[in-house]
C-alpha positions in Angstrom: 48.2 -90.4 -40.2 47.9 -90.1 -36.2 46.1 -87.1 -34.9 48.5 -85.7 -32.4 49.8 -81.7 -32.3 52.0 -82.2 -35.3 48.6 -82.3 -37.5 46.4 -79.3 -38.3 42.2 -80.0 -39.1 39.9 -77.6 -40.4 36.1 -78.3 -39.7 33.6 -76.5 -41.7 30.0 -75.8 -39.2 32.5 -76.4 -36.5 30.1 -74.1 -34.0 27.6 -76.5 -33.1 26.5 -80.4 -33.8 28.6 -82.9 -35.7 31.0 -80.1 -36.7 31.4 -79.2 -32.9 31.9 -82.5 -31.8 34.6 -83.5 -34.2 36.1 -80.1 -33.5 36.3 -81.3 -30.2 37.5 -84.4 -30.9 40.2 -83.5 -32.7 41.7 -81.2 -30.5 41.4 -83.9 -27.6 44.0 -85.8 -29.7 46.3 -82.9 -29.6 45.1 -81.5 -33.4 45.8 -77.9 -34.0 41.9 -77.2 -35.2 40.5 -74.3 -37.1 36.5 -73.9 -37.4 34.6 -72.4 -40.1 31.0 -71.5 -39.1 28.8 -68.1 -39.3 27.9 -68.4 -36.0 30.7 -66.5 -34.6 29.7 -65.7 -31.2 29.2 -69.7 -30.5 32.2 -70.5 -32.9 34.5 -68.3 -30.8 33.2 -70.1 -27.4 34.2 -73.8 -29.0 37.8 -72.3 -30.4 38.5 -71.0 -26.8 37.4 -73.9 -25.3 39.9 -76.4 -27.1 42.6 -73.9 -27.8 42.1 -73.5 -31.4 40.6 -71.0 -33.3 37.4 -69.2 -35.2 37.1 -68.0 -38.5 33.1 -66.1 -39.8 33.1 -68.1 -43.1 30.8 -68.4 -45.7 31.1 -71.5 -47.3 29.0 -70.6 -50.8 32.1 -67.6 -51.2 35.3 -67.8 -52.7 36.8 -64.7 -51.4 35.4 -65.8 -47.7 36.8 -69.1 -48.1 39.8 -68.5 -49.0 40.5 -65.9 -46.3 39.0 -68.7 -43.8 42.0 -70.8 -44.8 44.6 -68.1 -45.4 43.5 -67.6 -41.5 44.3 -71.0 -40.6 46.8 -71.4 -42.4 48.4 -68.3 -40.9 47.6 -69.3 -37.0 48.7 -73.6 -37.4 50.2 -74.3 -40.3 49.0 -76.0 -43.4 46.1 -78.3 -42.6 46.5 -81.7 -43.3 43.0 -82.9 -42.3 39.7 -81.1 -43.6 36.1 -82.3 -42.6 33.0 -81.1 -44.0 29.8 -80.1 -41.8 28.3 -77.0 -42.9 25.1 -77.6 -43.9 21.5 -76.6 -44.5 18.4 -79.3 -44.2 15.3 -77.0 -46.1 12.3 -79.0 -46.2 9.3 -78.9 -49.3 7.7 -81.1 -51.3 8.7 -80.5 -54.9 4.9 -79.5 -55.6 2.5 -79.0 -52.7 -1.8 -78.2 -52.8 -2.9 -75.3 -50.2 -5.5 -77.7 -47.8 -8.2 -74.9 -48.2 -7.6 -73.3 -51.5 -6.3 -76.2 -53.8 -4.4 -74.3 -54.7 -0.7 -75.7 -56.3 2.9 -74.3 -56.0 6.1 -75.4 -56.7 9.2 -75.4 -54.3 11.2 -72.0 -54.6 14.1 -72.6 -57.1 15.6 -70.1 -54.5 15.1 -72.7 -51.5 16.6 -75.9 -53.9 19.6 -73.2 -54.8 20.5 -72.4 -51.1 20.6 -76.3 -50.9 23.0 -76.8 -53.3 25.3 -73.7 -53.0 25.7 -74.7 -49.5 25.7 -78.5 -49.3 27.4 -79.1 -52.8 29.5 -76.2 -54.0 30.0 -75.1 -50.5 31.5 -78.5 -49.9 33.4 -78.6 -52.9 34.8 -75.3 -52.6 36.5 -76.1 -49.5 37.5 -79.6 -51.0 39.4 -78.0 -53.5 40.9 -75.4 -51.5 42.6 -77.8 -49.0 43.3 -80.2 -51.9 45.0 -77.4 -53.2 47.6 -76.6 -50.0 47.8 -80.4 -49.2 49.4 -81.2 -52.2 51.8 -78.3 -52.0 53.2 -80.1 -48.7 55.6 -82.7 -48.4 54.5 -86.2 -47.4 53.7 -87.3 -43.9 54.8 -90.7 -44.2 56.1 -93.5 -46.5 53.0 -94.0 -48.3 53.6 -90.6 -49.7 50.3 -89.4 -47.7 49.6 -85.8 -47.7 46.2 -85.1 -45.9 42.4 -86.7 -45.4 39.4 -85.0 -46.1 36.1 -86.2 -44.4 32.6 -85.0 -46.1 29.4 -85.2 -44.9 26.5 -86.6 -46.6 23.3 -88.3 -45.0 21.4 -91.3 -45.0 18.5 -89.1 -47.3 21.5 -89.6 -49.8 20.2 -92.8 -50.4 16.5 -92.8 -48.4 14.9 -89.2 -49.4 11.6 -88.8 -47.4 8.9 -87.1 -48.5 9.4 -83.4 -48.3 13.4 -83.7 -48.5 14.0 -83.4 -52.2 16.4 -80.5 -51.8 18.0 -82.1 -49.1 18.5 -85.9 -50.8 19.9 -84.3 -53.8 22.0 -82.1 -52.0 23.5 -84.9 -50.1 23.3 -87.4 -52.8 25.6 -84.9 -54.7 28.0 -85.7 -51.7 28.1 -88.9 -51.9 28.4 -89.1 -55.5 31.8 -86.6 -55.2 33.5 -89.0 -53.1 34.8 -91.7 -55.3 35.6 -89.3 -58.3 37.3 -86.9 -55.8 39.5 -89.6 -54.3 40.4 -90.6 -57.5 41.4 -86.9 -58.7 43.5 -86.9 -55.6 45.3 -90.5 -55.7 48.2 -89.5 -56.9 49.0 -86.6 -54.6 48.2 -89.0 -51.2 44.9 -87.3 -50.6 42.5 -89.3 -49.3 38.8 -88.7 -49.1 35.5 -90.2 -47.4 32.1 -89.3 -46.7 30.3 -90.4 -43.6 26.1 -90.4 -44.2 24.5 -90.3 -40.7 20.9 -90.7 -39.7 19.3 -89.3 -37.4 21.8 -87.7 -34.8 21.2 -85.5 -31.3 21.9 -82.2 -32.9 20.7 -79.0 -32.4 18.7 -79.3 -35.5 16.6 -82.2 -34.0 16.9 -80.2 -30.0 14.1 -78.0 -31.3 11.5 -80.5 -31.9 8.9 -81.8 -29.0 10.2 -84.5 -26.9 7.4 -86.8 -28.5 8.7 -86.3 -31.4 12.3 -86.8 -31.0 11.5 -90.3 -28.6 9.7 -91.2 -31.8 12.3 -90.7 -33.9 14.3 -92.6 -31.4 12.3 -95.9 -31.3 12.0 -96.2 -35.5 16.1 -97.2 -34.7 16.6 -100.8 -35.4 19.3 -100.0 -32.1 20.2 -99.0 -30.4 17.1 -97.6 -30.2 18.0 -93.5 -29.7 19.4 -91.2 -31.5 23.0 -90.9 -32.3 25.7 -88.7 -30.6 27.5 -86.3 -32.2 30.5 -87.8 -30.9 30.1 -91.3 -32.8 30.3 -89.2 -35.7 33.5 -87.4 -34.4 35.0 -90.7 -33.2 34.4 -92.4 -37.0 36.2 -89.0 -38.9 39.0 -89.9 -36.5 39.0 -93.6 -37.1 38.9 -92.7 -41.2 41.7 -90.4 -40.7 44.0 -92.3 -38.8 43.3 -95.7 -40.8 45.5 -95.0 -44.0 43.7 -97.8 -46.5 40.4 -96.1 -45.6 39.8 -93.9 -48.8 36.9 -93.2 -51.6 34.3 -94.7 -48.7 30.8 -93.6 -48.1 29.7 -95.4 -44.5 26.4 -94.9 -43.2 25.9 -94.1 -39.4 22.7 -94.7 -38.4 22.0 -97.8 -36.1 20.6 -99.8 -39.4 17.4 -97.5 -40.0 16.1 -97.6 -43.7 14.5 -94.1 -44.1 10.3 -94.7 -44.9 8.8 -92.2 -47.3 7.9 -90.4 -44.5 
């Protein structure tokens, strides 16, 4: 498939971070590109930016997601390239001791929910939903392909720290959706991927101290920094343009091995 203004993406957290970068990068190559994010004010700024457009989209709702795509659908045509970023990263250890009562509690159920609605079904739900239209399309090429979808897992998929159980098994969920989704898909020229980065240069990480983030930096193997958003954008454009590329997860993450903590 080559990105160029015949194709139509969707991004999911296309407002800010990974999502915005490969919003950006898409549209660069001449995509038609349609973000899903609840931060509409920012979310509206991008769309103008590269010409596409902004839909207010809870990801964890049906009836939001499906008029998210009815939207898109509506302004460029059916999409033919979905990528996944919306996402939450809650942090709690799964039982924690108060330091001056010793007292114990649990992590919220609520806080492990929000988790999985958002990071799993969330994903899924839009999965299916473009899996849906895609297949309803006729082939882009020869190979009988119809579309690419591009999910986002992390490297706490496979190297949970300490305080991320929510998170790891969110994004372990992912990962573990990618093989038996590109299978469900074969025969209808879908292709899907995920893409587990480390630790990137997102607004999520922006908040913390400088310290902090140059520490973060330096536990790289290297380059010894943190990644940029658009190194994640560039590889969802390499896996959607490189037709044998399907039912991959590829880490992104300058060879760092996640320690407990």
């Amino acid at each position: 498939m080559k990105i160029d203004s015949s194709i139509a993406a969707i991004v999911t957290g296309g407002a800010s971070g990974l999502g915005e970068a490969t919003a950006r990068a898409l549209a660069a190559r001449g995509a038609k590109v349609a973000l899903f994010d609840m931060n509409a004010e920012r979310g509206e700024e991008v769309a103008r930016e590269i010409g596409g457009a902004f839909f207010t989209v809870d990801v964890t709702d049906e009836g939001s997601v499906t008029a998210g795509f009815e939207g898109a659908r509506a302004a460029h045509g059916q999409e033919r390239v979905l990528v996944n970023c919306a996402g939450i990263a809650p942090v709690g250890k799964i039982v924690k001791r108060d330091r001056e009562t010793g007292a114990l509690s649990h992590l919220p159920l609520a806080k492990f929910d929000a988790a999985m609605r958002i990071n799993v079904s969330g994903t899924f739900l839009c999965c299916a939903k473009a899996a849906e239209g895609m297949m309803a399309t006729e082939p882009l090429d020869a190979n009988g392909e119809h579309g690419c979808i591009v999910n986002t897992a992390s490297v706490a998929a496979e190297d949970g720290q300490i305080g991320q159980i929510a998170y790891a098994a969110s994004k372990a969920a992912v990962k573990g959706m990618t093989l038996p989704m590109a299978r469900d898909l074969m025969g209808d020229g879908i292709r899907v991927n995920a893409i587990l980065p480390g630790i990137f240069g997102t607004p999520m990480l922006a908040g913390l101290p400088e310290k902090a983030q140059a520490a973060l930096a330096e536990a790289v193997p290297f380059p010894k920094r943190l990644g940029d958003p658009a190194e994640y954008a560039s590889l969802v454009c390499f896996m959607v343009e490189t037709g044998y590329f399907n039912g991959e997860c590829v880490r992104l993450d300058g060879a760092i091995r996640m320690p407990p903590k």
